[in-house]
N, C-alpha and C positions, 0 to 999 in steps of 0.2 A: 719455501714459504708462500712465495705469490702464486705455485701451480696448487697448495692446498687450499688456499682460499678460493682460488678459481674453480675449483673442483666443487666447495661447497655452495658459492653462489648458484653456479648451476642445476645441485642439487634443490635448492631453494626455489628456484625459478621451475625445475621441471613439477614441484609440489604445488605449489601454486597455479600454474596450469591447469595440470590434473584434477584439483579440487574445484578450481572454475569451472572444468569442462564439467563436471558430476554436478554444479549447482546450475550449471545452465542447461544441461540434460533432463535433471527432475523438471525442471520448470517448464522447459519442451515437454515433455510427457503431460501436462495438465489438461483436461480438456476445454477448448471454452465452452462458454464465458466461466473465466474464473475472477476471484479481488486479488488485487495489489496493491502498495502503495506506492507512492515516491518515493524513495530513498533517498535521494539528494535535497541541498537546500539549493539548488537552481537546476534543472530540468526543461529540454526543449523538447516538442512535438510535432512532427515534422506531416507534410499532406503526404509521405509516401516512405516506403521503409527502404531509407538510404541518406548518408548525409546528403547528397546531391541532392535532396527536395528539398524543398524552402520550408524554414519555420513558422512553423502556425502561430504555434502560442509559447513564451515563456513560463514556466510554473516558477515560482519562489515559495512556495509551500510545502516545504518537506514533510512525509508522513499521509499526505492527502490522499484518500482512496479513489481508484479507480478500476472498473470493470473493464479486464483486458477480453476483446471480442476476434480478436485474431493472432495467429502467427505467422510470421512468417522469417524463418533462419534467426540470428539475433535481435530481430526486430517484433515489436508487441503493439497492435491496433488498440487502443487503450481508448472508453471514453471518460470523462470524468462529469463531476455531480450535476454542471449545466446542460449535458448531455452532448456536447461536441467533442469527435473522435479523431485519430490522428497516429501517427505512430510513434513510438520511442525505442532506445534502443534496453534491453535487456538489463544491461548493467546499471539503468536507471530508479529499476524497479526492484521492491523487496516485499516478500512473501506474506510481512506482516501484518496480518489484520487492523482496519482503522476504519472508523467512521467518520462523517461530518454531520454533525447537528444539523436538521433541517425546521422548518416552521416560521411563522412567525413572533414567537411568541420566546420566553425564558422558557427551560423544560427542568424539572425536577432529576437530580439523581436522588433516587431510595436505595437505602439499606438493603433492602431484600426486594424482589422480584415482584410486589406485589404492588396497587395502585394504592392505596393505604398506608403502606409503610412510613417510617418513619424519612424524612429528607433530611437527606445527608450534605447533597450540594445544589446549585443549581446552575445551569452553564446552557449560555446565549447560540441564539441558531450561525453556524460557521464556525462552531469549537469543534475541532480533531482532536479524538482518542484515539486510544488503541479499545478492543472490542476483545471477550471471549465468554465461555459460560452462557453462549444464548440458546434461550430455550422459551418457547411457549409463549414467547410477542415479546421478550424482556431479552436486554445485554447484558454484560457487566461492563462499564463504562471507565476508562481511565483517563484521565487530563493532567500529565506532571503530578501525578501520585496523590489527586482528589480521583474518587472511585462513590461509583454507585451505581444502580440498575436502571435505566431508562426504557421507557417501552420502544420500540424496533419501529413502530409509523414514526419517530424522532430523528431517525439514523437515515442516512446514504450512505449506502456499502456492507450492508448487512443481509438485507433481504435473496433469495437465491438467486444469482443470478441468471 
């Protein structure tokens, strides 16, 4: 009985591996500049890609987009929205698109894509969504399940990097 479970833990762990190594191979294959976000709800970024550098900065902002500008092995030269770069390591980041409300001002989400439209919500500069559906200066904007289109001069992390 304890060599069948050992057999299957193994199995589990060899799956697990494998499917890391395939997520962290696509993500090697990108070219930069690509966006990411944070994945974690605490993230460090370090002057150099290796734990042996010193921390730059602590992130506590899970989700926050950031433009990764290099690679290098599991490690990602990432800047984020104030425009200071640094590294992180791979397993910190997630593929998911997100923006950060920029301006200084409240910014409307609409209904529809248009500046006209009707307001559906309205969400303050340093609100993080998730982003898809952009097209022709407009996102579709999501904040914990209030959604709407914002124009794209609104967003960091949208624009091509």
């Amino acid at each position: 009985m304890a060599n069948q479970a050992k057999i299957i833990w193994q199995g589990v762990a060899l799956c697990a591996a494998f499917f890391g190594a395939v997520a962290l191979n696509a993500q090697a294959q990108q070219k930069t500049p690509y966006w990411a976000s944070i994945e974690e709800s605490e993230a460090r970024m370090r002057t150099g890609p290796s734990t042996e550098f010193p921390v730059k900065w602590i992130y506590k902002r899970q989700n926050m987009p950031v433009k990764v500008v290099a690679v290098h092995s599991v490690w990602r030269k990432v800047e984020d929205p104030d425009g200071d770069q640094g590294w992180m390591h791979v397993r910190l980041l997630s593929p998911k698109r997100t923006a950060l409300v920029v301006g200084s001002s409240i910014a409307a989400l609409r209904e529809t894509p248009q500046p006209t439209a009707r307001i559906a919500w309205r969400v303050e500069p340093g609100v993080v969504g998730t982003i898809d559906e952009c097209d022709k200066g407009w996102c579709r904007f999501d904040n914990a399940g209030r959604y709407g289109f914002i124009e794209t001069d609104r967003l960091w992390g949208d624009e091509a990097p």
